[in-house]
C-alpha angles and dihedrals in degrees: 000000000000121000122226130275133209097258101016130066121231097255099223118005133351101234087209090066094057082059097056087057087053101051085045094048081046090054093051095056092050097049089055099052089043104041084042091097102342091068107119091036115117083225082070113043091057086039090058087053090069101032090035095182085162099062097024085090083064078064096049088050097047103044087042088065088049088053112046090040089053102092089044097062111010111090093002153325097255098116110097122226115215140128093283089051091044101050084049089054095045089052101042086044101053097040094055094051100031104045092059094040086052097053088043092044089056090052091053100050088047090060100038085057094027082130092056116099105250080249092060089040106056085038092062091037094059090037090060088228103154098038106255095154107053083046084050100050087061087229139117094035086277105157124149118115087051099028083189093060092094085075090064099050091064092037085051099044111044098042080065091064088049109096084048092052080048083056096048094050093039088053093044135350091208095055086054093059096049084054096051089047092048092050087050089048101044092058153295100258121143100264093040096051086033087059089032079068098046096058093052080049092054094048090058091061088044099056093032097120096053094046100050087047106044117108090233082195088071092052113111084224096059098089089067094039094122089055088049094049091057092040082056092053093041092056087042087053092031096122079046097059095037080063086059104039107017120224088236123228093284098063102033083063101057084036087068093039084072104032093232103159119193083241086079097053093050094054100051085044081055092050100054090042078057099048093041081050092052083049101055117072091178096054082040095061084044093059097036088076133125110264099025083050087055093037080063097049094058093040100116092045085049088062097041097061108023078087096060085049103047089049093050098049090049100047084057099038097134102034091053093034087055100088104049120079102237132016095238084066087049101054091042091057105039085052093061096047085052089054089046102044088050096051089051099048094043093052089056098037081052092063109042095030112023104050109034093059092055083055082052090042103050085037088062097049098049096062095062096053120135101261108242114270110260114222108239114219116256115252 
């Protein structure tokens, strides 16, 4: 995986960016554990402005529009989008999302039904009683059992819509801004300000070249760079902040006039924090090390389980937090078990799960590719 250089593009995937999933992903776990029964303490409102959870799915979103675009614009345009293309794309996607989902989500449902005899269990099960299905199909914002998951039906959803927005800004960069203006105006449900961060994420890719080039120190905004920077992680931790120091009535009203949701500050703010990112070599070796580069790798097992690890901590809260003096060493403690029980489930859920479904997945795909012309001899 080669790194990029000032006048040249990596040619498949930026390792640095693998480890801003990671940190992310990292961020998540710790805002959950922390917001679980902290979450209307002072402590934790400044403390999720560090580790943002919340908003670090802005950042998924974001840098997953700046990856999936990637091959269709960096080094070239050369790939052709048609049915074929698209039907390999749909199939390598979902089963690259799904199949681990799937495997998290059964643990899940186990767990949540450990006290059930193995009888009731596969009745209901097979009855669809509580719902599993509609939770499985990642649809219709059903989300129990993996309270997350709604995370991945947007991921899910609009990634599918991702080779016809390729199209659109291929066709016509202008049209690609209207759309991105008409998605922010009709509304700030989950799948239009989904697809609102997706596109920041695509012209990212698209002006790839220009951001990881420019000499930031000739720009005439450079001398406020650090108030900009601020500006930039107050937007990121702007829902934060309005739980500290509410909007007020007035401005939550025009706010919703114009269906501007928080979400779409966030993910502009995301978008700068990445460009600023492509444009720093320095930040970029920093992130290209060892364990934030496997952190990254893990990333999207990280945010499966830590679920599974945060639940099960707090269901047994007292009974864990007994042994130790004071509850602040027990939080402390119990924190970094949950960190550490997460890393090490991930990673092995990683390697027998993970993986194997992007293989399948690629596998799959593969199958259904267009056969090779073949050149017919000249009569």
């Amino acid at each position: 995986m080669s790194q990029p250089l000032p006048n040249s593009l990596p040619a498949q995937r930026i390792d640095y960016l693998d480890s801003v999933r990671g940190l992310a992903a990292f961020a998540v776990v710790i805002y959950h554990f922390t917001g679980w029964r902290w979450n209307e303490t002072l402590e934790f409102k400044l403390g999720a402005m560090v580790f943002n959870g919340s908003d670090a799915v802005s950042l998924f979103f974001v840098l997953s529009g700046l990856v999936l675009s990637w091959k269709y614009f960096q080094p070239n345009e050369s790939i052709v989008i048609d049915a074929a293309h698209y039907r390999q794309y749909v199939i390598n996607r979902v089963v690259r999302l799904y199949v681990p989902f799937l495997a998290a989500l059964a643990v899940y449902y186990l767990y949540g039904h450990r006290h059930d005899a193995l009888g009731q269990l596969v009745s209901d099960f097979s009855l669809n009683t509580h719902h599993w299905l509609e939770e499985a199909l990642l649809i219709r914002g059903k989300h129990d059992m993996y309270t997350p998951a709604w995370t991945l039906e947007v991921e899910m959803a609009a990634s599918l819509f991702m080779p016809f927005l390729v199209l659109l800004l291929r066709q016509s960069r202008q049209l690609f801004l209207l759309l991105l203006a008409v998605c922010a105006v009709l509304g700030s449900g989950m799948i239009f300000w989904g697809i609102i961060h997706f596109c920041l994420g695509m012209l990212l890719t698209y002006y790839f070249r220009q951001l990881a080039t420019a000499d930031a120190r000739r720009a005439a905004w450079y001398r406020y760079r650090y108030v900009l920077y601020l500006v930039v992680l107050a937007m990121f931790s702007s829902r934060h902040i309005t739980r500290i120091y509410p909007l007020g009535e007035g401005v939550n009203y025009i706010l919703g006039l114009l269906r501007i949701d928080l979400f779409h500050l966030t993910g502009v703010a995301a978008a700068f924090m990445l460009a600023y990112i492509i444009n720093s070599p320095r930040l970029q070796r920093w992130l290209a090390t060892g364990p934030l580069l496997f952190l990254g790798r893990i990333s999207y097992s990280v945010y499966l389980l830590h679920w599974f690890v945060v639940v099960y901590i707090m269901d047994h809260w007292d009974k864990l937090a007994a042994p130790f003096t004071t509850s602040a060493v027990a939080f402390w403690v119990l924190l970094g078990a949950a960190v550490a029980a997460t890393l090490v489930l991930a990673t092995i859920f990683n390697i027998l799960v993970e993986r194997p479904s992007i293989r399948l997945g690629k596998r799959l795909s593969t199958r259904f590719a267009p056969a090779p012309a073949v050149p017919q001899p000249v009569a």
